[in-house]
CHARMM-style PDB file with segment names, atoms N, HN, CA, C and O in Angstrom:
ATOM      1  N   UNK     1      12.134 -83.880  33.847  1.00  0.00      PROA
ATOM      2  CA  UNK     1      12.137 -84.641  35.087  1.00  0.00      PROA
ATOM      3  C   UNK     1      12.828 -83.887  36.199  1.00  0.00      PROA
ATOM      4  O   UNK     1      13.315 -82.756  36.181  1.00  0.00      PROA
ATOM      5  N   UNK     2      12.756 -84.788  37.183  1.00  0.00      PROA
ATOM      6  HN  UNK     2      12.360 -85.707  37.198  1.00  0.00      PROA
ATOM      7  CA  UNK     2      13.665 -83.868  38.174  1.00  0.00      PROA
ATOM      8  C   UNK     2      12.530 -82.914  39.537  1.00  0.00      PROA
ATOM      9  O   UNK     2      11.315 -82.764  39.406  1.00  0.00      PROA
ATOM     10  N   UNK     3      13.184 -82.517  40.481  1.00  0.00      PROA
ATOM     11  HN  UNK     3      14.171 -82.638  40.587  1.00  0.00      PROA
ATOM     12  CA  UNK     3      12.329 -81.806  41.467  1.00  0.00      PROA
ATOM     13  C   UNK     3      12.746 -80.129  41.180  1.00  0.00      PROA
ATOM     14  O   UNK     3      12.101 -79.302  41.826  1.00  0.00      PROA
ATOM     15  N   UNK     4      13.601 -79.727  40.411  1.00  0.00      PROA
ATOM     16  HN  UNK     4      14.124 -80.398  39.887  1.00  0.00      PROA
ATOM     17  CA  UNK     4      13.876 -78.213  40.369  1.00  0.00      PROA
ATOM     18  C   UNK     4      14.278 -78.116  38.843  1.00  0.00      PROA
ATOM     19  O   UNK     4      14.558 -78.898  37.935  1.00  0.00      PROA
ATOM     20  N   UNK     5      14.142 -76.509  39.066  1.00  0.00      PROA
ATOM     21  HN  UNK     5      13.914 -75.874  39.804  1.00  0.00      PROA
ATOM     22  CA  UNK     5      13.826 -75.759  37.124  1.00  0.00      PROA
ATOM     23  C   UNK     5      15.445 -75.233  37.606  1.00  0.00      PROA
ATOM     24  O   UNK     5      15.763 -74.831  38.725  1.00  0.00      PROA
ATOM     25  N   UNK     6      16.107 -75.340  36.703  1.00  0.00      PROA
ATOM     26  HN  UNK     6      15.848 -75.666  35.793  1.00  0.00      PROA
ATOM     27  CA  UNK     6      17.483 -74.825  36.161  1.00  0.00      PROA
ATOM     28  C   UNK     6      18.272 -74.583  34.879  1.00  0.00      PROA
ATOM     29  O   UNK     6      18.044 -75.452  34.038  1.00  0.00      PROA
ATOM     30  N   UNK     7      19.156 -73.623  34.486  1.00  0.00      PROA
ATOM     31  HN  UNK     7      19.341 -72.916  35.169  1.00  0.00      PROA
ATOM     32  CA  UNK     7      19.651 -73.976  33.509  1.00  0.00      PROA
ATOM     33  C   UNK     7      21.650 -74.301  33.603  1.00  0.00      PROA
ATOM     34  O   UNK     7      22.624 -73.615  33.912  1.00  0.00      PROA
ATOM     35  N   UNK     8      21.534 -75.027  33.365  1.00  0.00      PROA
ATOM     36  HN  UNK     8      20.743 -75.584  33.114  1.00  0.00      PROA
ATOM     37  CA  UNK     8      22.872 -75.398  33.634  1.00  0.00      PROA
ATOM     38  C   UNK     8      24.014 -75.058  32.039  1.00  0.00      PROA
ATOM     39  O   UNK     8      24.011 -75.567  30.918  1.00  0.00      PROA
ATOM     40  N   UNK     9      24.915 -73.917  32.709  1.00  0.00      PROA
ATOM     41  HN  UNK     9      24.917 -73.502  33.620  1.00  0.00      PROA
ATOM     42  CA  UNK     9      25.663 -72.695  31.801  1.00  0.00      PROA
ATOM     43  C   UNK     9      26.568 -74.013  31.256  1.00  0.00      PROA
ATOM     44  O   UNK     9      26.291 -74.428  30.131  1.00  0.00      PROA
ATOM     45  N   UNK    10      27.458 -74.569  31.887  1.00  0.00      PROA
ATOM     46  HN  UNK    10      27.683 -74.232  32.801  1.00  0.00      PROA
ATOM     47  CA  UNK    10      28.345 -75.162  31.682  1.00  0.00      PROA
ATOM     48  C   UNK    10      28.363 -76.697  29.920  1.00  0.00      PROA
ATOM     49  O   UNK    10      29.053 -77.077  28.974  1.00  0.00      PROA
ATOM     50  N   UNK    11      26.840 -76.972  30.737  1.00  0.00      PROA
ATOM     51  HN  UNK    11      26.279 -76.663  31.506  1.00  0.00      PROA
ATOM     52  CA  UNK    11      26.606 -77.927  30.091  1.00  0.00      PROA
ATOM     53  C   UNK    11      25.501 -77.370  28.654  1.00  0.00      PROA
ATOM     54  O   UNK    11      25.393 -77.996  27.600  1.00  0.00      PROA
ATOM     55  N   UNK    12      24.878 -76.237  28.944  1.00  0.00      PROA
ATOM     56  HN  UNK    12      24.965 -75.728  29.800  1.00  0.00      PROA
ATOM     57  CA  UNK    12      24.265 -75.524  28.055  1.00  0.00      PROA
ATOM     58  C   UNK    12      22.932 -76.811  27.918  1.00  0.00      PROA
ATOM     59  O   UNK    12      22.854 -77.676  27.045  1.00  0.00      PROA
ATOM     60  N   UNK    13      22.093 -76.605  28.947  1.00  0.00      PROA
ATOM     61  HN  UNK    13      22.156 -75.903  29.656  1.00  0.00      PROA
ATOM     62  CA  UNK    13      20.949 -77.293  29.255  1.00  0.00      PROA
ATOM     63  C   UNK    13      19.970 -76.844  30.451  1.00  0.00      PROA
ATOM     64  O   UNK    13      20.220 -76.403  31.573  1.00  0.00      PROA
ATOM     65  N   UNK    14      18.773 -77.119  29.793  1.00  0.00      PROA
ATOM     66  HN  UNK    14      18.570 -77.477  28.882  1.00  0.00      PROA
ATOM     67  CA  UNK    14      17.408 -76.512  31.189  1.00  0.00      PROA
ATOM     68  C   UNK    14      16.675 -77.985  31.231  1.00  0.00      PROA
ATOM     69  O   UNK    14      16.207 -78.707  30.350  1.00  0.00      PROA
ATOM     70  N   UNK    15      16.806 -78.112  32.833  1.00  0.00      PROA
ATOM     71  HN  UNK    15      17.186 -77.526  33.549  1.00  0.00      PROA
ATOM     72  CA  UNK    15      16.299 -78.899  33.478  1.00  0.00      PROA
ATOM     73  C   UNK    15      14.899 -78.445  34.114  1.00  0.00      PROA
ATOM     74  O   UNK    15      15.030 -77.666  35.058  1.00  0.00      PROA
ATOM     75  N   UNK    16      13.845 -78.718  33.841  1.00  0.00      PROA
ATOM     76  HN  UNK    16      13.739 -79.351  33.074  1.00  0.00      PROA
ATOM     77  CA  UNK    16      12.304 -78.622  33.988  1.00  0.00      PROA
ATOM     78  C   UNK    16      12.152 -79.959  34.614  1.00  0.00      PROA
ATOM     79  O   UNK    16      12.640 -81.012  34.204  1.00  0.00      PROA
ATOM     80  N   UNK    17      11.431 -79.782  35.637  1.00  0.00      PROA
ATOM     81  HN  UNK    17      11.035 -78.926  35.971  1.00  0.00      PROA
ATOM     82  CA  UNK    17      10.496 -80.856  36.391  1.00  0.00      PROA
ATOM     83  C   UNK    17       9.302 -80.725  35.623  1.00  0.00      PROA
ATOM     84  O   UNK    17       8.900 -79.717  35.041  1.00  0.00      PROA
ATOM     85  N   UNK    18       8.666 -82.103  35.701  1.00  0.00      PROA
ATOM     86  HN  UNK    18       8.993 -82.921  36.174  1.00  0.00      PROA
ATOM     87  CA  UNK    18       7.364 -82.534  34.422  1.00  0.00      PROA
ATOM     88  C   UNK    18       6.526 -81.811  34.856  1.00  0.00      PROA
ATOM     89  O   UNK    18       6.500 -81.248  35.950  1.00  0.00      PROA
ATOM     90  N   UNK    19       5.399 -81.771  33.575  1.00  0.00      PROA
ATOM     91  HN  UNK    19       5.421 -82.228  32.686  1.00  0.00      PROA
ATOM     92  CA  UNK    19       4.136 -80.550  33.712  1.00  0.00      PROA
ATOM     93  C   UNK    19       3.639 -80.853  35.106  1.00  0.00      PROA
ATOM     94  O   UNK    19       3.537 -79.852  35.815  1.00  0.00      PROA
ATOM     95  N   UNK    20       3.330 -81.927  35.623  1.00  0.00      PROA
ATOM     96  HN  UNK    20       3.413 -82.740  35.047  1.00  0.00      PROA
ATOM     97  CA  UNK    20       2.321 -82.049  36.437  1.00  0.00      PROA
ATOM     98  C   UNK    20       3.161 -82.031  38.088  1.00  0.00      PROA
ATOM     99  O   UNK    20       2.854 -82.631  39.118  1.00  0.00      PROA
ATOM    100  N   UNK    21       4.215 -81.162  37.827  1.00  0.00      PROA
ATOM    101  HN  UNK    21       4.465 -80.674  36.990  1.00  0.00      PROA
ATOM    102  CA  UNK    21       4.561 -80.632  39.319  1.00  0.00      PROA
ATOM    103  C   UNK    21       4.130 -79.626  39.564  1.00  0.00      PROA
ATOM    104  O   UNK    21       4.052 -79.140  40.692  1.00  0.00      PROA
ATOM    105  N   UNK    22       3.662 -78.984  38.224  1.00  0.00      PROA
ATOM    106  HN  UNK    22       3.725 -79.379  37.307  1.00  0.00      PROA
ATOM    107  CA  UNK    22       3.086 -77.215  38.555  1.00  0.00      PROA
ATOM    108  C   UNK    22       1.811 -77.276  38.824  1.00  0.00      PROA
ATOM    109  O   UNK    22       1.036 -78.214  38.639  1.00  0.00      PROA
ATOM    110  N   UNK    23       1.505 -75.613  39.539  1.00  0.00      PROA
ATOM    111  HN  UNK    23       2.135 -74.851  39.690  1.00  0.00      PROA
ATOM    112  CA  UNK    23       0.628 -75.814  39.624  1.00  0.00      PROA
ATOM    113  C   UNK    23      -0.670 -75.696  39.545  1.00  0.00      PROA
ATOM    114  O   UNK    23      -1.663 -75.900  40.244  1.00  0.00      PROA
ATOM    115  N   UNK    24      -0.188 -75.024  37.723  1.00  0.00      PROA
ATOM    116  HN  UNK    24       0.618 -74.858  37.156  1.00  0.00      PROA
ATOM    117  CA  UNK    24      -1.001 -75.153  36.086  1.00  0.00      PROA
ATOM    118  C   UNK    24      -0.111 -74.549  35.533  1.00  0.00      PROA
ATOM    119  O   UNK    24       0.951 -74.141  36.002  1.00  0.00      PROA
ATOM    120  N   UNK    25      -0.777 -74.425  33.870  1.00  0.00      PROA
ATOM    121  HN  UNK    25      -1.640 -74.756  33.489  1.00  0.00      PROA
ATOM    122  CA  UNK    25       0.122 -74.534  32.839  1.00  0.00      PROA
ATOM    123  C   UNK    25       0.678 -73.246  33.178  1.00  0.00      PROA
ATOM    124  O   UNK    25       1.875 -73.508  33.058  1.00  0.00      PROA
ATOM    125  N   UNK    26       0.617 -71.894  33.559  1.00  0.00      PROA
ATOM    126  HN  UNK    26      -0.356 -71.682  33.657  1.00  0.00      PROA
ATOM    127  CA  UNK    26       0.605 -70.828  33.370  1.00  0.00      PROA
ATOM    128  C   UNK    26       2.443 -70.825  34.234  1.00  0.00      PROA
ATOM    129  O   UNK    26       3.481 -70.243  33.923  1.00  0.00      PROA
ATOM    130  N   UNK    27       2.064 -71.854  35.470  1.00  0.00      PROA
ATOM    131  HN  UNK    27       1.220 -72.328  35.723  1.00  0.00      PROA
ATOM    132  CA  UNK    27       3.363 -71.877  36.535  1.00  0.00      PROA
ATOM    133  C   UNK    27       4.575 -72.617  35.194  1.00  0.00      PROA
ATOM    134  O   UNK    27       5.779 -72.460  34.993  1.00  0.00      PROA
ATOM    135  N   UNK    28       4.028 -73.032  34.848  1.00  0.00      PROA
ATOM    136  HN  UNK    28       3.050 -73.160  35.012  1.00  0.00      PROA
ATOM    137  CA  UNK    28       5.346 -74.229  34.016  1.00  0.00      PROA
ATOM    138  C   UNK    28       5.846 -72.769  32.711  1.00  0.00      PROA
ATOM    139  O   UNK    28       6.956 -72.253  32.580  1.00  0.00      PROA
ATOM    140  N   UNK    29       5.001 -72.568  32.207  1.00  0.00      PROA
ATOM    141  HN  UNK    29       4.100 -72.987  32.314  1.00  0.00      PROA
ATOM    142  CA  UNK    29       5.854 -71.177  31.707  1.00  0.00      PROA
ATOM    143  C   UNK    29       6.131 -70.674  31.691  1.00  0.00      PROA
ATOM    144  O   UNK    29       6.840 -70.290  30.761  1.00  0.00      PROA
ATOM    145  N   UNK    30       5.731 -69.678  33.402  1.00  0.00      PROA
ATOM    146  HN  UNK    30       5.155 -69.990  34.158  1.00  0.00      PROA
ATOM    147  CA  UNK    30       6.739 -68.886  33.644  1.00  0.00      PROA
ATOM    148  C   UNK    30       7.646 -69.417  34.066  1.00  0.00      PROA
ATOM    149  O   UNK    30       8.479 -68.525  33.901  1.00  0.00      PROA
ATOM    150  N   UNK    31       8.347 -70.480  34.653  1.00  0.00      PROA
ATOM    151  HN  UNK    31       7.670 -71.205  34.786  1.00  0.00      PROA
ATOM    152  CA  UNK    31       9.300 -70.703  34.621  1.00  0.00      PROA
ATOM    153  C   UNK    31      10.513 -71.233  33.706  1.00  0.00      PROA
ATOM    154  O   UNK    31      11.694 -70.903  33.813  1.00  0.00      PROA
ATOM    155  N   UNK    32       9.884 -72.239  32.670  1.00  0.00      PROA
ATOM    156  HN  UNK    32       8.925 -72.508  32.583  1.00  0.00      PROA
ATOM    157  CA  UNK    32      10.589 -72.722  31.574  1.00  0.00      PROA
ATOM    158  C   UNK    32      10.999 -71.028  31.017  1.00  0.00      PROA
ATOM    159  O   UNK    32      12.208 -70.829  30.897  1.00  0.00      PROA
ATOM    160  N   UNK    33      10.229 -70.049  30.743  1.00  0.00      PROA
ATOM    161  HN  UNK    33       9.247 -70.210  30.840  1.00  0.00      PROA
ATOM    162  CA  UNK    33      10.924 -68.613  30.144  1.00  0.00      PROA
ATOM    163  C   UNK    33      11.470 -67.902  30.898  1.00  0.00      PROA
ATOM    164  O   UNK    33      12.087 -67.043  30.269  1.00  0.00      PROA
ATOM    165  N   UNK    34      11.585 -67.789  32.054  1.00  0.00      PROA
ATOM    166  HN  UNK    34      11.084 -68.487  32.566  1.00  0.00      PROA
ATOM    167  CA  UNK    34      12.673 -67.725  33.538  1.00  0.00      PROA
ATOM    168  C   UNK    34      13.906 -68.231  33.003  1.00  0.00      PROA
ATOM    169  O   UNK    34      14.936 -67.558  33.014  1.00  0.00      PROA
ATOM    170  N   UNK    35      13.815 -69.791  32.378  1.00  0.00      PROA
ATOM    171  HN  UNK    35      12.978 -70.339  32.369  1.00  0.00      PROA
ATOM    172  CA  UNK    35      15.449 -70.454  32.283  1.00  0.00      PROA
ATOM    173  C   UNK    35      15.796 -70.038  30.883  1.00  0.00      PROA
ATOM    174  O   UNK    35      16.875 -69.603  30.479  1.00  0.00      PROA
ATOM    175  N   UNK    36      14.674 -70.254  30.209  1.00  0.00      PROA
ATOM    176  HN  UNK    36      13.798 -70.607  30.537  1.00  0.00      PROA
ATOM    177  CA  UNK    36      15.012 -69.937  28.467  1.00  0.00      PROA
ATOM    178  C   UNK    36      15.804 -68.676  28.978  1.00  0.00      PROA
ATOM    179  O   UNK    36      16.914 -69.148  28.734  1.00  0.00      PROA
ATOM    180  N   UNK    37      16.005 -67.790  29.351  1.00  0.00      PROA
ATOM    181  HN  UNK    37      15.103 -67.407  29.549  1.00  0.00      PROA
ATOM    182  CA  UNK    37      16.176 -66.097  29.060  1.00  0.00      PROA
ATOM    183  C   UNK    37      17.484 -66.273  29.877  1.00  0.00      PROA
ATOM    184  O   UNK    37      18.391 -65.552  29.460  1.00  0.00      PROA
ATOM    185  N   UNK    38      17.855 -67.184  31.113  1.00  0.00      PROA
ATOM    186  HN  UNK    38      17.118 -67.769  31.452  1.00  0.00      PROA
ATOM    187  CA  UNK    38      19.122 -67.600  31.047  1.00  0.00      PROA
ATOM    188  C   UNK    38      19.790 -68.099  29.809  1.00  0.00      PROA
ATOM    189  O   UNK    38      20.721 -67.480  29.292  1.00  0.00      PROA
ATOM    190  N   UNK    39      19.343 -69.154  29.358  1.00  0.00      PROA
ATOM    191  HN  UNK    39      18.587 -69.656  29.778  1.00  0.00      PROA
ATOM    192  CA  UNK    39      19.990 -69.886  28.356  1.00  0.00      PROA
ATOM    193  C   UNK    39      20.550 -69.369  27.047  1.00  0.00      PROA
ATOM    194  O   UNK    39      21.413 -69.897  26.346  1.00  0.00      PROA
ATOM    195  N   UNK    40      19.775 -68.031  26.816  1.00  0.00      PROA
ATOM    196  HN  UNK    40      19.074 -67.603  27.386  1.00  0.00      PROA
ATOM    197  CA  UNK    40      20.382 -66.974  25.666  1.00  0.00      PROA
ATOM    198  C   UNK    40      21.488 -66.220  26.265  1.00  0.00      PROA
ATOM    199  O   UNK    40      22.042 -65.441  25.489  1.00  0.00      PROA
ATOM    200  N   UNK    41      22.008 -66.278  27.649  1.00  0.00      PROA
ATOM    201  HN  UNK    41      21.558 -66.910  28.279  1.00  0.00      PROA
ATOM    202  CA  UNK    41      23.647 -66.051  28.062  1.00  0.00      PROA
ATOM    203  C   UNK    41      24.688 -66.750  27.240  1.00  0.00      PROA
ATOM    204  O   UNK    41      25.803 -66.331  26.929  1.00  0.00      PROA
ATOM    205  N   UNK    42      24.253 -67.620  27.017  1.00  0.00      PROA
ATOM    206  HN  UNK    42      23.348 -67.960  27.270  1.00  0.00      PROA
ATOM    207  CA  UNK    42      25.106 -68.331  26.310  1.00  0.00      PROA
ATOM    208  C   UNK    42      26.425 -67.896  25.491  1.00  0.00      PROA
ATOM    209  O   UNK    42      26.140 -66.750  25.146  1.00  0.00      PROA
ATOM    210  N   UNK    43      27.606 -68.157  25.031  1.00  0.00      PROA
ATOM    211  HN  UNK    43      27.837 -69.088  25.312  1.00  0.00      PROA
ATOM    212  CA  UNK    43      28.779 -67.274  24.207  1.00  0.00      PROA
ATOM    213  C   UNK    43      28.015 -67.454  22.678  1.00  0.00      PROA
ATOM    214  O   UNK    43      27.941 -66.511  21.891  1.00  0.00      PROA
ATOM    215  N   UNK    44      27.418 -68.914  22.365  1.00  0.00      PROA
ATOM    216  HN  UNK    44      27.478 -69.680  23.005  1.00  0.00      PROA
ATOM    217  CA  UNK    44      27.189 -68.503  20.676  1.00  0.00      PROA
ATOM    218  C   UNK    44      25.281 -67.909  20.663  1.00  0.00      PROA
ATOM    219  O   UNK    44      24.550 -68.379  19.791  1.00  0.00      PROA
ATOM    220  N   UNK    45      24.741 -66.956  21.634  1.00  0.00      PROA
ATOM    221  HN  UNK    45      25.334 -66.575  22.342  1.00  0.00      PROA
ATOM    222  CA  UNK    45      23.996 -66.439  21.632  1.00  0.00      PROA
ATOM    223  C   UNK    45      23.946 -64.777  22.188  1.00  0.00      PROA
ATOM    224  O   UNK    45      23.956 -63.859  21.368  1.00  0.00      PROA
ATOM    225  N   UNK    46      23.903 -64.580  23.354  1.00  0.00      PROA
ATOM    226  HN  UNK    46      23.895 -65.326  24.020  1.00  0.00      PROA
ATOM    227  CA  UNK    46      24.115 -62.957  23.641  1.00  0.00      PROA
ATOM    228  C   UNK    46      25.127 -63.116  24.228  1.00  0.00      PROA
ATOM    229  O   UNK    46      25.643 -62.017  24.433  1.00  0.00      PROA
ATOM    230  N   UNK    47      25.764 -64.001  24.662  1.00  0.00      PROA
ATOM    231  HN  UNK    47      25.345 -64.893  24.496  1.00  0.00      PROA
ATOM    232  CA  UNK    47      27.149 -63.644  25.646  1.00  0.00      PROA
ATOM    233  C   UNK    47      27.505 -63.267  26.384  1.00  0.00      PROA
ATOM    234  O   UNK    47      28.596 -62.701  26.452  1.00  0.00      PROA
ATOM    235  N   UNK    48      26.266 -63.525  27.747  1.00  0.00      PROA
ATOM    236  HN  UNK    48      25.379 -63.985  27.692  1.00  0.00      PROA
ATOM    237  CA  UNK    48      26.448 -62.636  28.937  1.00  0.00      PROA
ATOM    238  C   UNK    48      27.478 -63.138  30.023  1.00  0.00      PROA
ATOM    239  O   UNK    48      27.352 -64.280  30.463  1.00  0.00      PROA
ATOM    240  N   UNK    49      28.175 -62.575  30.329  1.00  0.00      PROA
ATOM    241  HN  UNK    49      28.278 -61.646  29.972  1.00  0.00      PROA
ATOM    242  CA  UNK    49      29.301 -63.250  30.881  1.00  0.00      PROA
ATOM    243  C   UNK    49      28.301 -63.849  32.595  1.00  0.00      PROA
ATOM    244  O   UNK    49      27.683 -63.275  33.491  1.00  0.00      PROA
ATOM    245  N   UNK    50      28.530 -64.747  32.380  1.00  0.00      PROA
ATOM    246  HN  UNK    50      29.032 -65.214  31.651  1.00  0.00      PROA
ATOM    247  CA  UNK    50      27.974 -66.060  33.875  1.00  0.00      PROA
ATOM    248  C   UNK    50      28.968 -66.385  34.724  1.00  0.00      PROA
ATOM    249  O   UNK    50      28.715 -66.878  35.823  1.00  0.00      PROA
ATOM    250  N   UNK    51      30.090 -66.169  34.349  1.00  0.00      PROA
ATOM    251  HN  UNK    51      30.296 -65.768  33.456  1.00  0.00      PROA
ATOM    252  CA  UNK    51      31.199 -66.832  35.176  1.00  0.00      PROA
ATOM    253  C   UNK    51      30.829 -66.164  36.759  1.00  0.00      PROA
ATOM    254  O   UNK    51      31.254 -66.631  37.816  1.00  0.00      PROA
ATOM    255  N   UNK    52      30.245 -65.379  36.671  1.00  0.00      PROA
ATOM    256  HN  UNK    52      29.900 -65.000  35.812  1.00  0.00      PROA
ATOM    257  CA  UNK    52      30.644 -65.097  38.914  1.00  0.00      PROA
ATOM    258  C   UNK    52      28.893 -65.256  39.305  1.00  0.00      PROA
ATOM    259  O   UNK    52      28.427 -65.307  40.444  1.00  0.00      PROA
ATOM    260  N   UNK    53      28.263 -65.303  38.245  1.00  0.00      PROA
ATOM    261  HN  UNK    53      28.642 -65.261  37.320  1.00  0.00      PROA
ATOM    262  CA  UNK    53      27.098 -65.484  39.047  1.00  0.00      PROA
ATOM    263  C   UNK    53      27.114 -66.697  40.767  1.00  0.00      PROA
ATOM    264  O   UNK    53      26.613 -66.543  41.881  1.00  0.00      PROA
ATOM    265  N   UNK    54      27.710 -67.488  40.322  1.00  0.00      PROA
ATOM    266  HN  UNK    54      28.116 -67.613  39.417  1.00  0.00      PROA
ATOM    267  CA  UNK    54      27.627 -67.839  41.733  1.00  0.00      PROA
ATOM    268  C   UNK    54      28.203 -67.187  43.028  1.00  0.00      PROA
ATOM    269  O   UNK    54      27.866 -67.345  44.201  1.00  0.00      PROA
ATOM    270  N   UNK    55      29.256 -66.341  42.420  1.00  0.00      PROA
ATOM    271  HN  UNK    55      29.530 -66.213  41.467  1.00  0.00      PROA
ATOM    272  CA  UNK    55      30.462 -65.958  43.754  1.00  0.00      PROA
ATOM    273  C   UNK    55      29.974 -64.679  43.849  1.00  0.00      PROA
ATOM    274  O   UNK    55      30.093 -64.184  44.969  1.00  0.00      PROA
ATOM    275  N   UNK    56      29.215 -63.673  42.605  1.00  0.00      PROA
ATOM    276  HN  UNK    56      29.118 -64.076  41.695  1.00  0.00      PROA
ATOM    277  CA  UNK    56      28.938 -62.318  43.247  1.00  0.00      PROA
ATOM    278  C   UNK    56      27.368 -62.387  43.404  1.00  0.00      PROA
ATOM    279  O   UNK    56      26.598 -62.923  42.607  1.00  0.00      PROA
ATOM    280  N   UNK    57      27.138 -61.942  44.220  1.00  0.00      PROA
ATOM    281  HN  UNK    57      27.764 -61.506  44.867  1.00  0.00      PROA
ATOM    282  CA  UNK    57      25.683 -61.763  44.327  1.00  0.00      PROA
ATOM    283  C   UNK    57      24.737 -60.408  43.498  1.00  0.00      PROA
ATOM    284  O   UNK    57      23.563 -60.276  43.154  1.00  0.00      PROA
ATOM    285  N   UNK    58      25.829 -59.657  43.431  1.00  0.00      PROA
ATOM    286  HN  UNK    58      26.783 -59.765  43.710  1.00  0.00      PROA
ATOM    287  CA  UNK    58      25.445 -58.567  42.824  1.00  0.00      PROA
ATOM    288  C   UNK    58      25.229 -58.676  40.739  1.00  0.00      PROA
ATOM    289  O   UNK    58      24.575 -58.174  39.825  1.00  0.00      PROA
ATOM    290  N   UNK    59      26.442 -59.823  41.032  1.00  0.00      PROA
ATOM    291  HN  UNK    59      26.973 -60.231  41.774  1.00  0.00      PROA
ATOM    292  CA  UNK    59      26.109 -60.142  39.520  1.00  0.00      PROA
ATOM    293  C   UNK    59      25.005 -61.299  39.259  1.00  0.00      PROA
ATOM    294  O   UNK    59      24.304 -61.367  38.250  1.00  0.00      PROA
ATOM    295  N   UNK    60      24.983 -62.084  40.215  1.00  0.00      PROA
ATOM    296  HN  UNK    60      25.553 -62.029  41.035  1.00  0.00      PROA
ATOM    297  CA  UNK    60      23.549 -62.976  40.331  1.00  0.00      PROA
ATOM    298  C   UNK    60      22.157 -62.697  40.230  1.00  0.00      PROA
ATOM    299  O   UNK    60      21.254 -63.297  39.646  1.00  0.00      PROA
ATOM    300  N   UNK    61      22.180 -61.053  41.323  1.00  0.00      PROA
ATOM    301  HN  UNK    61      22.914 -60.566  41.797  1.00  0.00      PROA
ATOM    302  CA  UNK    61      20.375 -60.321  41.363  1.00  0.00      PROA
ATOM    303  C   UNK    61      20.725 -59.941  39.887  1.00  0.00      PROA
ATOM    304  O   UNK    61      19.836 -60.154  39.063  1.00  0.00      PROA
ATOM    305  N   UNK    62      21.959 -59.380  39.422  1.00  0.00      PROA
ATOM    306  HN  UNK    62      22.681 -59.206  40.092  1.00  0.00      PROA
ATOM    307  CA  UNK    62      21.392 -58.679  38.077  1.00  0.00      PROA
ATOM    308  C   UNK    62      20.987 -60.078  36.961  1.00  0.00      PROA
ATOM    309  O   UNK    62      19.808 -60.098  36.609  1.00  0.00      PROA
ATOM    310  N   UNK    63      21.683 -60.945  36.540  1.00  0.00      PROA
ATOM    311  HN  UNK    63      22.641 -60.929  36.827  1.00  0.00      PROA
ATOM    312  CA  UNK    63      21.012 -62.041  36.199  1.00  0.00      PROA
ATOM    313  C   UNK    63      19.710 -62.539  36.055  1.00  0.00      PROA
ATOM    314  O   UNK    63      18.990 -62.805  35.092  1.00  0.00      PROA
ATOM    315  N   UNK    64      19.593 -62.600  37.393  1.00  0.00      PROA
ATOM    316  HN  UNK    64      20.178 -62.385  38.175  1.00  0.00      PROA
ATOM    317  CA  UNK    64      17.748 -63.045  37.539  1.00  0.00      PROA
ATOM    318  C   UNK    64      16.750 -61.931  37.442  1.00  0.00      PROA
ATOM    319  O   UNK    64      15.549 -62.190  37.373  1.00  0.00      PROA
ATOM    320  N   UNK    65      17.242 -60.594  37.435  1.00  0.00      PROA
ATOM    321  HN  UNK    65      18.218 -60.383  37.491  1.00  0.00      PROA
ATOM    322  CA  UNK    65      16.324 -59.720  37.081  1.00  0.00      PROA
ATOM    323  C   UNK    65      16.153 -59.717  35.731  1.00  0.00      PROA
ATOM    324  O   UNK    65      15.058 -59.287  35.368  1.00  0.00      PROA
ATOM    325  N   UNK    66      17.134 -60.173  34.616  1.00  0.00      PROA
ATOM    326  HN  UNK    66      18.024 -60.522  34.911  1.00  0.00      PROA
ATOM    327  CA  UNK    66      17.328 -59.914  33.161  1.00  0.00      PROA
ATOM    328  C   UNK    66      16.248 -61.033  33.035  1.00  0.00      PROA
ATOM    329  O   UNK    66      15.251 -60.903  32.324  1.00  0.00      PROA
ATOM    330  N   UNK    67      16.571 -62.348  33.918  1.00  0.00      PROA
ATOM    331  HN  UNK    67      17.381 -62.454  34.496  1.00  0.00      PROA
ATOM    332  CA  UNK    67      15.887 -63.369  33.611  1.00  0.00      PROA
ATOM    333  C   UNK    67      14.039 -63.100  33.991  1.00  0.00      PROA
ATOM    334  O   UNK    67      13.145 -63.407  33.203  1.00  0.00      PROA
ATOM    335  N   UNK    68      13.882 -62.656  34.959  1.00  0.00      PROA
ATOM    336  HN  UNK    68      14.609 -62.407  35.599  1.00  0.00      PROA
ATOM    337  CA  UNK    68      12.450 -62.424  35.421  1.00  0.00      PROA
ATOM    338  C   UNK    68      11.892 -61.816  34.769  1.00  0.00      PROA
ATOM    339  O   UNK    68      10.684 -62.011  34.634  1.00  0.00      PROA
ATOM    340  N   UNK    69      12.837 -60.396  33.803  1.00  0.00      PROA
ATOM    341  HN  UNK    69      13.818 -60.238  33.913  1.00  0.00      PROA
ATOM    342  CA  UNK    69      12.378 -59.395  32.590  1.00  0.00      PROA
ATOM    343  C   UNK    69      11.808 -60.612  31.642  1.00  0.00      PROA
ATOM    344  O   UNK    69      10.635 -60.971  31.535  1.00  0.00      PROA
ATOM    345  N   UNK    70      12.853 -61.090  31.050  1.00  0.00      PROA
ATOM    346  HN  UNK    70      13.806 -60.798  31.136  1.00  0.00      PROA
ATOM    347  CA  UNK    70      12.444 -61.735  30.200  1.00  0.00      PROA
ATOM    348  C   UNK    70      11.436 -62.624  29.623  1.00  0.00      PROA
ATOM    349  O   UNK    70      10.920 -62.799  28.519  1.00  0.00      PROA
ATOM    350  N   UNK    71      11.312 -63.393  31.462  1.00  0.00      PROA
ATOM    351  HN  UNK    71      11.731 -63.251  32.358  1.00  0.00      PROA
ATOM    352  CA  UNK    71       9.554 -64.081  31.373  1.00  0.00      PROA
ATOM    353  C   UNK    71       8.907 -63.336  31.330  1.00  0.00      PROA
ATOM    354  O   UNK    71       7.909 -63.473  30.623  1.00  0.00      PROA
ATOM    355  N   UNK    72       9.106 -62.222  32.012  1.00  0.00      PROA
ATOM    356  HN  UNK    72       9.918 -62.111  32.586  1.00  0.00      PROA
ATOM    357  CA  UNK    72       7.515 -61.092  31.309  1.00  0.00      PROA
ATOM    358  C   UNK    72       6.859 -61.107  30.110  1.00  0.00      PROA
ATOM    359  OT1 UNK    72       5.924 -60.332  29.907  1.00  0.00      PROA
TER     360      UNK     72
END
């Protein structure tokens, strides 16, 4: 549910808006594997340290590039 795709570190959860906001199946997976590939940051999975993604930006682009790799 919801209007935006996220994964939330803290709470160790991905928030997906329902299939039929995309716009086909192909959009809803790349993004659900966009957040999945966050969500393996995790400490009892790869352990990528998240803590400054919000405050550095430099550690944020590298983030979402690992993450954009990953939906590939």
């Amino acid at each position: 549910g919801g209007s935006a795709a996220y994964y939330a570190a803290q709470r160790d959860y991905i928030q997906m808006p329902c299939l039929d906001a995309f716009r086909d199946d192909a959009s809803h997976v790349a993004i659900l594997s966009h957040e999945i590939t966050h969500w393996t940051a995790a400490p009892r999975r790869l352990d990528r340290d998240l803590s400054r993604y919000a405050k550095d930006r430099s550690d944020r682009a590298r983030e979402e590039l690992i993450a954009e790799l990953g939906s590939a």
